[in-house]
C-alpha positions as CSV (number, residue, x, y, z in Angstrom):
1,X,8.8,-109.3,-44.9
2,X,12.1,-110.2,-43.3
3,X,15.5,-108.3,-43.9
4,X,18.7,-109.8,-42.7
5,X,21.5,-107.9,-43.6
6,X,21.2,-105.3,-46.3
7,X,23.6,-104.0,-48.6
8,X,24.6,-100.6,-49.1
9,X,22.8,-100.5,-52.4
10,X,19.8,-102.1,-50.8
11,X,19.3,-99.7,-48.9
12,X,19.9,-96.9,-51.1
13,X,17.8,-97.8,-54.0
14,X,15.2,-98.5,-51.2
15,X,13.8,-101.8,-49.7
16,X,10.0,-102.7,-51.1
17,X,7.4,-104.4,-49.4
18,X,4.8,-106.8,-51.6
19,X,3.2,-103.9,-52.7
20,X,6.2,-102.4,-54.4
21,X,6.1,-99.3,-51.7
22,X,10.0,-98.8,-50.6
23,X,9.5,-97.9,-47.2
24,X,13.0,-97.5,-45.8
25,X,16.0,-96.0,-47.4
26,X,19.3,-94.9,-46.2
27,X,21.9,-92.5,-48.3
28,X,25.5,-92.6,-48.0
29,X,26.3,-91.2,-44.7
30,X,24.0,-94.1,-43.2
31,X,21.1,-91.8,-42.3
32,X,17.7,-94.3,-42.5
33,X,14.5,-93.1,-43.6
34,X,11.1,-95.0,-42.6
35,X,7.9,-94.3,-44.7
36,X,5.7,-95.8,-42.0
37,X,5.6,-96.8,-38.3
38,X,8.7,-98.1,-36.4
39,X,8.1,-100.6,-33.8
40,X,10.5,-101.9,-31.6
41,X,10.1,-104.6,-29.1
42,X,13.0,-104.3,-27.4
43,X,15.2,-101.7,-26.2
44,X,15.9,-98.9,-28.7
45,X,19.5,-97.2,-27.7
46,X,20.0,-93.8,-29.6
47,X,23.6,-93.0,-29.1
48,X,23.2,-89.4,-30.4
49,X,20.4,-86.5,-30.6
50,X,16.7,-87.4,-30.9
51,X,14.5,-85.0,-33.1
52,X,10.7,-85.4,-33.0
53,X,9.1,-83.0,-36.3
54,X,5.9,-83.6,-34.2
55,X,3.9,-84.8,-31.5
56,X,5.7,-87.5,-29.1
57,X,2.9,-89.6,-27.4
58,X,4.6,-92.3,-24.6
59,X,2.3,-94.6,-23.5
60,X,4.6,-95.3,-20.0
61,X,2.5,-97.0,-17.2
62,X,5.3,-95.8,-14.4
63,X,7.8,-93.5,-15.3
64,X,10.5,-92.2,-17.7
65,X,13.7,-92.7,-16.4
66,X,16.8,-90.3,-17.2
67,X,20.0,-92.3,-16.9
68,X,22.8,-90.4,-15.2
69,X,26.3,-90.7,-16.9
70,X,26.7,-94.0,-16.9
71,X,24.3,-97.0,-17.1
72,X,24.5,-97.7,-13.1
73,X,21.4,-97.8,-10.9
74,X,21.3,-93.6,-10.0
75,X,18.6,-92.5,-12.2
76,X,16.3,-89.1,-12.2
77,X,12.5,-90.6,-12.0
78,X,9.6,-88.6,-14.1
79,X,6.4,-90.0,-12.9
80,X,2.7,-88.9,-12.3
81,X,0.2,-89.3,-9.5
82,X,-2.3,-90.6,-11.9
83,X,-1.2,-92.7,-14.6
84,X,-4.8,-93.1,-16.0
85,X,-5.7,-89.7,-15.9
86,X,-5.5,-87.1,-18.8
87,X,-3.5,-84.3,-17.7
88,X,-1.7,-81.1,-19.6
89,X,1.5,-79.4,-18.5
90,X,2.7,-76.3,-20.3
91,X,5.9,-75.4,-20.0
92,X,6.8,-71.5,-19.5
93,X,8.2,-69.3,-22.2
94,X,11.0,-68.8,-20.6
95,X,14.5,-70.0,-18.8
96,X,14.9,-71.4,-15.8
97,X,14.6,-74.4,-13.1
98,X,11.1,-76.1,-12.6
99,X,10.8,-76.2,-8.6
100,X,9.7,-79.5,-7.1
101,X,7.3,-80.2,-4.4
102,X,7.7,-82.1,-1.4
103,X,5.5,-84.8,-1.5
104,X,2.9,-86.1,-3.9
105,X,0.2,-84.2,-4.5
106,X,-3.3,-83.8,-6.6
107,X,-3.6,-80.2,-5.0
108,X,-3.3,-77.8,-7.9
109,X,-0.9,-74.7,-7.2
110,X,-3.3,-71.8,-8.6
111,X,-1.3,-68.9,-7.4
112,X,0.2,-66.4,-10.2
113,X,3.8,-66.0,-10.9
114,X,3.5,-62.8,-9.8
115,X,2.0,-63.5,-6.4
116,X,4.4,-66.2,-5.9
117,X,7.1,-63.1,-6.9
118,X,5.7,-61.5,-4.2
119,X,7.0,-64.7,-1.7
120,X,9.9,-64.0,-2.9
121,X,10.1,-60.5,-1.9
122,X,9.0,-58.9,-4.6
123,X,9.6,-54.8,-4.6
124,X,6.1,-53.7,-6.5
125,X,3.9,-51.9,-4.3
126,X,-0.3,-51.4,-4.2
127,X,-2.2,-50.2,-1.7
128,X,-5.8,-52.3,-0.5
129,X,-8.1,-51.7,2.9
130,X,-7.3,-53.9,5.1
131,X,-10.4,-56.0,6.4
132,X,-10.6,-58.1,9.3
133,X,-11.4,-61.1,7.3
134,X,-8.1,-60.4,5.4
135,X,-5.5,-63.4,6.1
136,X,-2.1,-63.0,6.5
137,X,0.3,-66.3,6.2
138,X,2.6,-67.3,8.7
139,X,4.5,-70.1,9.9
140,X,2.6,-72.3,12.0
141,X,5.2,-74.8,13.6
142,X,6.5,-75.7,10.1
143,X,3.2,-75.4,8.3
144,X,2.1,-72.2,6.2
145,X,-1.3,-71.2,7.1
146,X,-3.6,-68.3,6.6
147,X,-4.3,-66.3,9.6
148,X,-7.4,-63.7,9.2
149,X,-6.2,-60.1,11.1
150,X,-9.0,-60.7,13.5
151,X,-6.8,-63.5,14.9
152,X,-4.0,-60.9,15.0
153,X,-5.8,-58.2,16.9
154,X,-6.9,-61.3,19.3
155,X,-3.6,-62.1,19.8
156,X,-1.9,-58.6,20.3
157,X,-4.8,-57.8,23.0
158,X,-3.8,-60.5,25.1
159,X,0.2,-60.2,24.6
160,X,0.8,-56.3,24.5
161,X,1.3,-56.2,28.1
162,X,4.3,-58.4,27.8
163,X,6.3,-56.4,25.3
164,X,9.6,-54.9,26.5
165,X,9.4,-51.8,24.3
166,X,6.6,-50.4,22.2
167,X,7.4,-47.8,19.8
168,X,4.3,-45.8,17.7
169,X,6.1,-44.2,15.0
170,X,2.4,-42.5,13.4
171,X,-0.7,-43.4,15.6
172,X,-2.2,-45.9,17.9
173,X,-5.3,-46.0,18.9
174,X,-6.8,-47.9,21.8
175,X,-10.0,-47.1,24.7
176,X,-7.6,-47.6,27.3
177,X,-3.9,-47.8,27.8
178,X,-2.8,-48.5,31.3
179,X,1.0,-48.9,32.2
180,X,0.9,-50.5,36.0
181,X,2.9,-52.1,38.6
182,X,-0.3,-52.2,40.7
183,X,-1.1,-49.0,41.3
184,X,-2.0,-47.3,37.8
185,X,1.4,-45.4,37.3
186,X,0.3,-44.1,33.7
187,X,-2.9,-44.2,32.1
188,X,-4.2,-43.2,29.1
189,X,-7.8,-43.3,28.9
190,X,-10.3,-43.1,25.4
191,X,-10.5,-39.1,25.8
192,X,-6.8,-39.2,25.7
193,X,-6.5,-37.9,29.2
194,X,-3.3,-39.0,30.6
195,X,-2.9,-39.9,34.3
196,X,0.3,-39.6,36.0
197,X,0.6,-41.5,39.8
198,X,3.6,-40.0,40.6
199,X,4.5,-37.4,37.5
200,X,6.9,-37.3,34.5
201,X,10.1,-36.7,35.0
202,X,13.3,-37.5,32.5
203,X,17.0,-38.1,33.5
204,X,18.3,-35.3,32.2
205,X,18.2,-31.3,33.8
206,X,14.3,-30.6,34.1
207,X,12.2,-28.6,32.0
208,X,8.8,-29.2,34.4
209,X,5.5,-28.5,32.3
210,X,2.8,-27.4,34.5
211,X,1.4,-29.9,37.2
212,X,-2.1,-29.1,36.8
213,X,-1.7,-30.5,33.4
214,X,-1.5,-33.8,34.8
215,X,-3.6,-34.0,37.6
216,X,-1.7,-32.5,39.8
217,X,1.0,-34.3,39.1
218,X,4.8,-32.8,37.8
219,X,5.6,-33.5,34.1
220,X,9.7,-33.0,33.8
221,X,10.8,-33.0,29.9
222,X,14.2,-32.0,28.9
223,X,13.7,-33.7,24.9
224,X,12.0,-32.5,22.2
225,X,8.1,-33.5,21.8
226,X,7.1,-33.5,18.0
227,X,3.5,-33.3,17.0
228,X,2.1,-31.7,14.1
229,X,-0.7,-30.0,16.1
230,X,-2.1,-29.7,19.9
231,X,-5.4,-29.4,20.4
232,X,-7.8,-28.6,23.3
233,X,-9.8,-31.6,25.4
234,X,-12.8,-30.1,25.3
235,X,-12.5,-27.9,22.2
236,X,-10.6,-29.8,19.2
237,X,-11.4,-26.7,16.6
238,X,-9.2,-24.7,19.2
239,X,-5.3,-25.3,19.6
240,X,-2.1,-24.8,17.6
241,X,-1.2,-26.0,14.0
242,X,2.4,-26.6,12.8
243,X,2.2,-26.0,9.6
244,X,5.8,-26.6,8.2
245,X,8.1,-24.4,6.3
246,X,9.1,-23.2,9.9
247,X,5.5,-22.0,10.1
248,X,3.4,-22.1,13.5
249,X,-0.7,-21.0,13.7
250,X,-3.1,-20.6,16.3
251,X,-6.1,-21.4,15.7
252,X,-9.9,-20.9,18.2
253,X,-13.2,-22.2,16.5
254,X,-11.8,-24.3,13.9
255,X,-10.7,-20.6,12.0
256,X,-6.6,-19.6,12.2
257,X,-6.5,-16.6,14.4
258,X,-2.5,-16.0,14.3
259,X,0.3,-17.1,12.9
260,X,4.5,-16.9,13.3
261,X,6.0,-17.0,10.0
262,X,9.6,-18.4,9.3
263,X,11.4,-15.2,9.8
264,X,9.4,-14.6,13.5
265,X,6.5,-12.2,11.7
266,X,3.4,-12.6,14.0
267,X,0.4,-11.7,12.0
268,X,-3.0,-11.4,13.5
269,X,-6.1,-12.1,10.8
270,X,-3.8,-12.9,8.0
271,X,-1.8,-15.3,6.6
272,X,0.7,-13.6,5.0
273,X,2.4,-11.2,7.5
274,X,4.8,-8.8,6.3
275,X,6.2,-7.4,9.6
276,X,7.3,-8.5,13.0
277,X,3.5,-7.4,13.8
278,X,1.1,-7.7,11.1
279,X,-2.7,-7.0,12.0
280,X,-5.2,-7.1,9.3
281,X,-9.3,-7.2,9.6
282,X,-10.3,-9.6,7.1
283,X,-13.9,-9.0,7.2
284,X,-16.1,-5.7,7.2
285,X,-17.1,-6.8,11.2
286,X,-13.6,-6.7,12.6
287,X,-11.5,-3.6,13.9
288,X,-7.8,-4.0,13.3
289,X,-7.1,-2.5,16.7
290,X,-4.4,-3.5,19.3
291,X,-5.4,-2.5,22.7
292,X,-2.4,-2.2,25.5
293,X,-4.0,-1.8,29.1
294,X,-2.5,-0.8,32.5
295,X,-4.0,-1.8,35.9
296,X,-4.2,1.7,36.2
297,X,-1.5,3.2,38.2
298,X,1.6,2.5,35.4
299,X,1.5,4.2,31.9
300,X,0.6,2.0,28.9
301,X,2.1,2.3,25.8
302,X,4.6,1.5,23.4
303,X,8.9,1.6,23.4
304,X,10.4,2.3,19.5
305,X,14.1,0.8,20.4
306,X,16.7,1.3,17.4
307,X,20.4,2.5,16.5
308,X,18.6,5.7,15.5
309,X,17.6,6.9,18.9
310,X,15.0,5.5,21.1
311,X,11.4,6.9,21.4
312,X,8.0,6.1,23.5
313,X,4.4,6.4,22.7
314,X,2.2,6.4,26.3
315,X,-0.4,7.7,27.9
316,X,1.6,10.8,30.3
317,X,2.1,10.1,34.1
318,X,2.4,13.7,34.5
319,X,-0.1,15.3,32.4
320,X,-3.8,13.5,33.3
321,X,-5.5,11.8,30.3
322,X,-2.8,12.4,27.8
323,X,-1.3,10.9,25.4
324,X,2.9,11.6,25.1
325,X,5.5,11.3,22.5
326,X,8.7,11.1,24.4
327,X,12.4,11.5,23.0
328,X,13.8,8.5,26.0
329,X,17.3,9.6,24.0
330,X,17.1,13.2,24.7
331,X,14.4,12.5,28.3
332,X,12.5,15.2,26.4
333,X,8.7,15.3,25.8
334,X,8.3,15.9,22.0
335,X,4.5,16.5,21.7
336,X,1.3,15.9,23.7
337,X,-2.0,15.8,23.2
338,X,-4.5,16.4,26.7
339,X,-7.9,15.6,27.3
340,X,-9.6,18.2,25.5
341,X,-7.8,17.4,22.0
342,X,-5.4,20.4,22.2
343,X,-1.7,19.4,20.7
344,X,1.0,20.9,22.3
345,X,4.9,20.7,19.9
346,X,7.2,21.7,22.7
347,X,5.2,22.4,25.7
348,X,2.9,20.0,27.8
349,X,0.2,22.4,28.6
350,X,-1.2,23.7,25.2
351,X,-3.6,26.5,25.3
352,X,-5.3,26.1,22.1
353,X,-5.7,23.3,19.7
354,X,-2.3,23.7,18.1
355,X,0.7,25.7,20.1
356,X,4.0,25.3,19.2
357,X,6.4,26.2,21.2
358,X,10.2,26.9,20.7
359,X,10.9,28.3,24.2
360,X,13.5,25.3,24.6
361,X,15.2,25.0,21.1
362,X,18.2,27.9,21.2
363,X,18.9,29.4,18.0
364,X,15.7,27.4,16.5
365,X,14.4,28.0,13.5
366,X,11.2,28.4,12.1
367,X,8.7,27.0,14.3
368,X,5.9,26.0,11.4
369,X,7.2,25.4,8.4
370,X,4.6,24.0,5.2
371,X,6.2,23.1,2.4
372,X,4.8,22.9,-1.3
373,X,5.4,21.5,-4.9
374,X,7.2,23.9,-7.1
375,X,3.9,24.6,-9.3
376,X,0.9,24.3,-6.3
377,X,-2.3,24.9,-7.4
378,X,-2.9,27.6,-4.8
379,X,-2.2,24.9,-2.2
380,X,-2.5,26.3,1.7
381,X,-4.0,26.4,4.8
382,X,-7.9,26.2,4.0
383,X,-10.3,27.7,6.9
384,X,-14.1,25.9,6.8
385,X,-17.0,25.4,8.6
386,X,-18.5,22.1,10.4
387,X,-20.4,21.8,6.9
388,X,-16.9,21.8,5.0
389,X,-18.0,25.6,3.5
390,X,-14.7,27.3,2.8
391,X,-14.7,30.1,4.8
392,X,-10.9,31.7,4.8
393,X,-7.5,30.6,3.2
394,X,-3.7,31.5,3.3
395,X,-2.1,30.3,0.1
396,X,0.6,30.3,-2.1
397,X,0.1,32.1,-5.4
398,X,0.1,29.1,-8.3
399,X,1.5,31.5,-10.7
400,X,3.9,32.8,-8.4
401,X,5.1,30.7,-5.6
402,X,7.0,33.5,-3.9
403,X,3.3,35.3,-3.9
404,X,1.3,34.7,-0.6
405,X,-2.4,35.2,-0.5
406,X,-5.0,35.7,1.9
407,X,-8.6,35.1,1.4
408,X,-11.4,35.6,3.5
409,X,-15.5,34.8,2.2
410,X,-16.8,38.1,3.1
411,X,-13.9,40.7,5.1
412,X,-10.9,40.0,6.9
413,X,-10.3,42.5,10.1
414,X,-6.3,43.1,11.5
415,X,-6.1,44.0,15.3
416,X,-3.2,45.2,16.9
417,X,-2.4,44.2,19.6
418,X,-3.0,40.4,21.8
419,X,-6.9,40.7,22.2
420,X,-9.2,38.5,19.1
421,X,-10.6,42.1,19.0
422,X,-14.6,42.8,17.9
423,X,-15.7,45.1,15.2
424,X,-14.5,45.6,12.2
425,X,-10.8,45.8,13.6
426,X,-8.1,48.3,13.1
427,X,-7.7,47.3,9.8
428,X,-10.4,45.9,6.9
429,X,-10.3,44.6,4.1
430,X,-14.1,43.7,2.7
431,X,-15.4,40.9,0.0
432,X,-14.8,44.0,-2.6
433,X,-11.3,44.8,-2.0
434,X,-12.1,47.8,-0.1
435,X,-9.7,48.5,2.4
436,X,-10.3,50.4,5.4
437,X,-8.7,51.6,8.9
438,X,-10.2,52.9,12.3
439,X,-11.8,56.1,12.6
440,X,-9.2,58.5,14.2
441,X,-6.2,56.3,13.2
442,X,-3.3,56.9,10.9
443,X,-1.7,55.9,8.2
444,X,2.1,55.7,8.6
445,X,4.3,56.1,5.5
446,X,7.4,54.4,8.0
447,X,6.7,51.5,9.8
448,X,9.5,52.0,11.8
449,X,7.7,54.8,13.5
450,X,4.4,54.3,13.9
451,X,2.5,56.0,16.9
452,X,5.9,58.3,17.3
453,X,6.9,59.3,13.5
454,X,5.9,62.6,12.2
455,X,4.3,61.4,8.4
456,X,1.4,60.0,8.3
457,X,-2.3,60.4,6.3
458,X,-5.4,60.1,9.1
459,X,-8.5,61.3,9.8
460,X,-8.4,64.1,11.7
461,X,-12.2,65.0,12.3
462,X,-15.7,63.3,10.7
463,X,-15.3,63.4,7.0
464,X,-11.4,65.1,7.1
465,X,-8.8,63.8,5.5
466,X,-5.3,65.3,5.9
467,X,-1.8,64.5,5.1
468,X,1.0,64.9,7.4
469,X,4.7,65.9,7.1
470,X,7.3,67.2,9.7
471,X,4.6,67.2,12.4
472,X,2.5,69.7,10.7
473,X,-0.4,69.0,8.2
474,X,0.1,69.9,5.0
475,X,-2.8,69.1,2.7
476,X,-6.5,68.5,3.5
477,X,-9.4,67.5,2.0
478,X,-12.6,69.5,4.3
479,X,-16.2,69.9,2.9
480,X,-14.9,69.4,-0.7
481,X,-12.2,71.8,-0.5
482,X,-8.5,71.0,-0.9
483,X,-6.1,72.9,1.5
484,X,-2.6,73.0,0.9
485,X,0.1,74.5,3.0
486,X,2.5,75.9,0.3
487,X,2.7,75.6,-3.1
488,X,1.5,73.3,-5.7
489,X,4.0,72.1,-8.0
490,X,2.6,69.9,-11.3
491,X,5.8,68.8,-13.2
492,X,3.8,68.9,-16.9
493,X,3.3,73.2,-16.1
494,X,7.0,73.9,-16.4
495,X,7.4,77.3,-18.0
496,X,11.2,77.1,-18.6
497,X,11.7,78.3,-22.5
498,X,13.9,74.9,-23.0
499,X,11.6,72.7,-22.5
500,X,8.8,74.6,-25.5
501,X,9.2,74.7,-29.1
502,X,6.6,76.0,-31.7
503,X,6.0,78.9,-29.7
504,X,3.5,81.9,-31.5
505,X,2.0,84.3,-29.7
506,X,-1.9,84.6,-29.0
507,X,-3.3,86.3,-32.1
508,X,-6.2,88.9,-31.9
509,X,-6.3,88.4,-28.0
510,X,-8.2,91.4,-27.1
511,X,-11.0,90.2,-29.3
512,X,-10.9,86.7,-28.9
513,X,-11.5,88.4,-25.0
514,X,-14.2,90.7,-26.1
515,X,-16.5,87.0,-27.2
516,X,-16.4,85.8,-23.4
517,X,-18.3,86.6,-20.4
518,X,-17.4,86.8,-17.3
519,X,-20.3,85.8,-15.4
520,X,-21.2,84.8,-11.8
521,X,-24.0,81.6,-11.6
522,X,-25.1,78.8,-9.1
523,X,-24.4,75.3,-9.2
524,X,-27.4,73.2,-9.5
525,X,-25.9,70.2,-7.9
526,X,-25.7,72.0,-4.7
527,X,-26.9,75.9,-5.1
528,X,-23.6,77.2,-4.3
529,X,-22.4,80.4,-5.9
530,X,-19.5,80.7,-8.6
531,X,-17.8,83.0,-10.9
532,X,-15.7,82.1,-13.8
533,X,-16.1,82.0,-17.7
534,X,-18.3,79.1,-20.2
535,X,-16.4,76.2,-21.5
536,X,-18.3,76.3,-24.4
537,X,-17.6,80.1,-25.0
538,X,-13.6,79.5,-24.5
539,X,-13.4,76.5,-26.0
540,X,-14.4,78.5,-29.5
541,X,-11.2,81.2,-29.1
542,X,-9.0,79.2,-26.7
543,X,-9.5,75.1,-27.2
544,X,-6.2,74.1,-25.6
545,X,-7.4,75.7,-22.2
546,X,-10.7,73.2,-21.9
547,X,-10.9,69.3,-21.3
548,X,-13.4,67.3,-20.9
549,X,-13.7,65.0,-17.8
550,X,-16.5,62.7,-16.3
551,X,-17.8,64.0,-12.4
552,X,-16.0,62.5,-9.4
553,X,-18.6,60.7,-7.9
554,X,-19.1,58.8,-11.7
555,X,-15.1,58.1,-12.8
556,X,-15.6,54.4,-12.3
557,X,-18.7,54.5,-14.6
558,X,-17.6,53.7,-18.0
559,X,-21.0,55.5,-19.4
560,X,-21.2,58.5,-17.5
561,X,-21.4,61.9,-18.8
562,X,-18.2,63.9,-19.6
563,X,-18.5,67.5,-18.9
564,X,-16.6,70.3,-19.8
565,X,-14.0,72.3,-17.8
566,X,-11.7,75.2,-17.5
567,X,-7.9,75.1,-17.0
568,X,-7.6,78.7,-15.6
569,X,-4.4,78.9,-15.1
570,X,-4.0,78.4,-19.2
571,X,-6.1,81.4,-19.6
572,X,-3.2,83.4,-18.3
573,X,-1.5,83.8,-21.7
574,X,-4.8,85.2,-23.3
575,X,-5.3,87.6,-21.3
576,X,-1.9,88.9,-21.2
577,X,-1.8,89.5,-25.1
578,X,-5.5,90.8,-24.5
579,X,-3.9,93.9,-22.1
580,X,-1.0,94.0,-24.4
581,X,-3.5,95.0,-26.9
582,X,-5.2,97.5,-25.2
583,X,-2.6,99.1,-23.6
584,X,-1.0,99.5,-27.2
585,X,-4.4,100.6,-28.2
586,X,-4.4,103.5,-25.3
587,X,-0.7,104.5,-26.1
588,X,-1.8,105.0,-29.5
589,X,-5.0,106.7,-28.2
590,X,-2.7,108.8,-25.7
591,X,-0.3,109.5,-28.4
592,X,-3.4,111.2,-30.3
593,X,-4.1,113.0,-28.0
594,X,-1.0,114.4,-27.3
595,X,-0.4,115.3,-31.0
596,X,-4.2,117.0,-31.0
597,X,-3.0,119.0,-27.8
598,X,0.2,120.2,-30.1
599,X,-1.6,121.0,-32.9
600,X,-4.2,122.5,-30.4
601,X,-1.5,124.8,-28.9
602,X,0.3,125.7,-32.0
603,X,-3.8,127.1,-33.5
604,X,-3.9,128.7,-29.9
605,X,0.0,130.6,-30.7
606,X,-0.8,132.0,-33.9
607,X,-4.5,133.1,-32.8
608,X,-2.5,135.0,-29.9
């Protein structure tokens, strides 16, 4: 079916083929719609924007040309290698320019975007092992080309020696390295030994290492040599470790033996010191001991330097095989202990374990002085045996800190004089509390005169015991008898009249007297011969004069027998009433009989 010119309302009511099917149609803004397939046999020229709703499928045997701005001959060419073959091309997901190749090409690009990112200088990092059959690429004359790192190690074995300036910033390792102008001037073999021809020596003001380092040849350094460690040649578990931190170690058979902290603090066996010298046995084996030796004709010790005086621990040069604490501030010798142990505070030739001496300090002081807690438990000096048996102690009272006492196990003896003494001493004091002096020594009442006062109590003879006073003895105790040399005074006998009340006199005294006896008897104890009165008669008409009272050899003895004596001198009173009685009795008997011899002589007048 052929259309030539259409009208308006042709086309908009739709133009049928012989089947009554309208396949075109236009509306009023001249857009045509087509119901089937357009096909156009010439040129089709689409002056505005061409939208495909689905697949576009060009059958072009060459190319698709993109005209430029005008219809001249500069035109942009899309073409393929391979007309006939059946190829797919995605486009990426995102904006940009497609990069062309050089030349044609059925070689497939099969790289990732992000290892072509990486071409580009891409800033994402991993980490591999390298392998020598790893490539790297490089330029080869103006051709990439993958180069395996064997070819690289090839290639830097045979050029090294031409390069101006190496630098190894971390390690390089190598058999041999040999820097020469003929005659070996530096080599560093595969022990790392390094061989100097004619030694080391900077620019700058020397600082010459040792030349048997080098083979007898002179190593001159005036930089600074970094390393994080050096290590021994023929011992690598022995050398020194910087640790960092400002931290230095030293270490011998692989273990750290010292270290130098950040503040200079050398410890020896631990990592932690806290002083300038720390020395600490980690392990039950080691002694944390620091030995200082001498050749032997110097002293060996140690100097104490400070604003607070200065002060030196040594072995003496003047006193043989001792050790001295000297006062270098005052050039005094403070203390010393000799060869046999002995101490010696103040003197440098002790005679016993412990002397102090305070011959030198004027105006000192005590010269011991222990001090104790307010509330001690009996705290002291504690005497013992080799088998730690408590033998002695001088303490302080713990109830009463101004109390001292002195203990001994089983008696402590007091000599006078400067000799240790043997015996029992001049003065004893046994495990009982008994307290005892010499034989023929006294006791003075004034210390202030001993051996030359005139009052004193001694033994003057065996088994004597007298009191002294003014030079002359007074009272003695002989054979059981007490002597006294004047009179005998007992406050509680006072007979003064003010001092009595409820006084009566003594009833019926001359026949209360009448019921005792005075007897003579012997004492069975002893035999010995006596003469007095009986308690037991007494006691019935005078009970004030007797008491009862326990012997003197048994006063300590709670159960012993109490036996009855006599106060004589309270008999006194009885008595006296007793003759007052009987001489009233014989007054009135005289008196009779001088009225019997009136009446007598009156009978006899009138018988005259």
């Amino acid at each position: 079916m052929a259309i030539t010119k259409p009208s308006r309302s042709m086309l908009s009511t739709g133009i049928s083929d012989s089947s009554d099917a309208t396949f075109l149609t236009a509306d009023s803004s001249e857009n045509a719609t087509f119901a089937g397939n357009l096909t156009v046999s010439g040129n089709l020229t689409v002056t505005g924007t061409t939208t495909q709703v689905d697949t576009v499928t060009m059958n072009a045997q060459n190319a698709v040309l993109f005209e430029g701005a005008t219809a001249d001959s500069h035109e942009t060419t899309l073409t393929t290698v391979d007309p006939t073959g059946d190829r797919t091309i995605s486009l990426p997901n995102v904006s940009g320019t497609l990069p062309v190749l050089a030349a044609a090409s059925v070689t497939a690009i099969t790289s990732t975007p992000e290892e072509l990112n990486i071409m580009d200088g891409g800033t994402s990092v991993s980490s591999t092992t390298l392998a020598d059959a790893d490539r790297v690429i490089v330029n080869d004359n103006g051709t990439m080309k993958q180069v395996a790192l064997t070819d690289f190690e090839t290639y830097f074995e045979s050029a090294i020696d031409t390069i101006a300036n190496l630098e190894v910033t971390t390690e390089l390792q190598t058999p041999l390295i040999a820097f020469t102008d003929g005659d070996d001037a530096m080599t560093i073999a595969d022990g790392g030994g390094v061989t100097f021809a004619a030694g080391l020596t900077s620019t700058a003001a020397a600082n010459t290492l040792g030349a048997t380092s080098f083979n007898e040849a002179d190593l001159t350094n005036v930089g600074t040599i970094y390393a994080d460690q050096y290590l021994g040649d023929a011992d690598a578990d022995s050398g020194i470790v910087l640790q960092g931190s400002n931290v230095m170690t030293l270490h011998t058979a692989g273990s750290e033996r010292m270290r130098i902290g950040s503040g200079g603090e050398v410890g020896i066996g631990t990592d932690n010191p806290q002083r300038l010298l720390h020395i600490y046995a980690n392990s039950s084996g080691d002694t944390a001991v620091l030995r200082i030796q001498d050749n032997g004709s110097h002293v060996a010790g140690i100097e104490l330097l400070s604003g607070h005086g200065n002060w030196a621990i040594h072995n003496s040069d003047t006193v043989g095989d001792a050790l001295e604490f000297r006062d270098d501030s005052e050039g005094v010798t403070r203390m010393i202990i000799d060869s046999t142990g002995k101490v010696g505070i103040g003197t440098t030739s002790p005679g016993a374990k412990l002397e102090v001496s305070g011959k030198d300090d004027y105006g000192a002081g005590d010269l011991l002085r222990l001090i104790f807690d307010n509330s001690p438990a009996d705290t002291g000096v504690t005497f013992t045996d080799i088998n730690s048996t408590v033998k002695c102690r001088l303490t302080m009272d713990s109830a009463n800190t101004n109390d001292l006492r002195i203990s001994s196990g089983t008696q402590m003896h007091f000599y006078g004089g400067t000799s240790n003494g043997t015996g029992n001493g001049h003065l004893l004091i046994n495990s009982s509390g008994h307290v005892g002096i010499v034989a023929t020594k006294r006791f003075y009442l004034d210390n202030a005169s001993i051996a030359s006062g005139d009052t004193y109590i001694d033994e003057y003879a065996a088994n004597e015991v007298g009191i002294t006073t003014g030079g002359s003895r007074k009272l003695a105790v002989s054979g059981g008898n007490l002597y006294v040399s004047g009179s005998v005074n007992a406050n509680h006998n006072f007979s003064d009249e003010r001092l009595k009340e409820n006084i009566v006199v003594i009833p019926n005294a001359l026949e209360k007297v009448n019921t005792l006896r005075g007897i003579t008897f012997t004492r069975i104890a002893d035999g010995s011969v006596g003469t007095g009165l009986i308690a037991q008669e007494l006691e019935v008409v005078l009970p004030e004069a007797v008491y009862e009272a326990k012997s003197i050899e048994s006063l300590e003895d709670s159960d012993a027998v109490e036996y009855k004596g006599i106060r004589y001198d309270t008999t006194v009173g009885l008595l006296v009433e007793a003759i007052k009685e009987l001489s009233q009795n014989l007054a009135d008997k005289n008196q009779e009989v001088t009225d019997l011899e009136n009446r007598i002589a009156t009978i006899e007048q009138r018988l005259i």
